[in-house]
Residue, then its C-alpha position, 0 to 999 in steps of 0.5 A: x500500500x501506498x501512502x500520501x500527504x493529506x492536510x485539513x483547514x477546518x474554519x468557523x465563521x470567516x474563512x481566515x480563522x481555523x485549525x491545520x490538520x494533517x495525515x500521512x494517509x494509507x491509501x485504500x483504508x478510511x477508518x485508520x487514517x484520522x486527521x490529527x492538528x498540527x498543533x498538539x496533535x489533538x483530533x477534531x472534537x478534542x481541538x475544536x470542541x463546542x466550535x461552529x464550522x462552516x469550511x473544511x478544505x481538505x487537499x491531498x497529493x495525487x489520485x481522488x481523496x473523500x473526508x468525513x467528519x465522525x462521531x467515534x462512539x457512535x460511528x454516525x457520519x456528521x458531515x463528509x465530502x471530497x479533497x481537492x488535489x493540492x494547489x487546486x482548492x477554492x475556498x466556496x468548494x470547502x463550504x459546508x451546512x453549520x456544524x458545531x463540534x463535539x468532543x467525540x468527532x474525528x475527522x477521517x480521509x480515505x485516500x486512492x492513488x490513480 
């Protein structure tokens, strides 16, 4: 299995407040490559706990790349979509429906090399 660089910006509000996530991704597995911040190393809900979101740009290296935003007891998916090949993101592509952080959400990216 190959692996690739992915990186997350997660925002709230406007788009130039937010926090930088990043994985090493395995490419071909989605529930063991979790998004953690490049400060602290903290995951989703631990970092931005209690937080509104509205953007997550989410960029990878080469192949196609999806995301989901997940609560690790109960497995439910609160928000997902796709990565943006890096270089290419706009910011309107990142945009999502409001959604206010829990303690128990991880960010998780399934990766795939062409």
């Amino acid at each position: 299995m190959s692996t690739q660089s992915v990186t997350a910006n997660i925002m709230g509000g406007t788009p130039t407040r937010g926090r930088a996530f990043s994985d090493t991704a395995t490419d071909g597995v989605f529930d063991g490559n979790n998004m953690l911040s490049t400060v602290g190393s903290g995951e989703l809900g631990q970092v931005l706990k209690g937080k509104t979101i509205n953007y997550v740009c989410v960029q990878y290296a080469a192949g196609t790349c999806a995301w989901k935003i997940m609560d690790r007891t109960t497995q439910a998916v609160r928000r997902y979509g796709f990565g943006v090949k890096v270089g290419g993101v706009q910011l309107k592509d990142c945009q999502i429906q409001p959604y206010v952080v829990k303690e128990s959400d991880i960010l998780l990216v399934f990766t795939k090399a062409v």
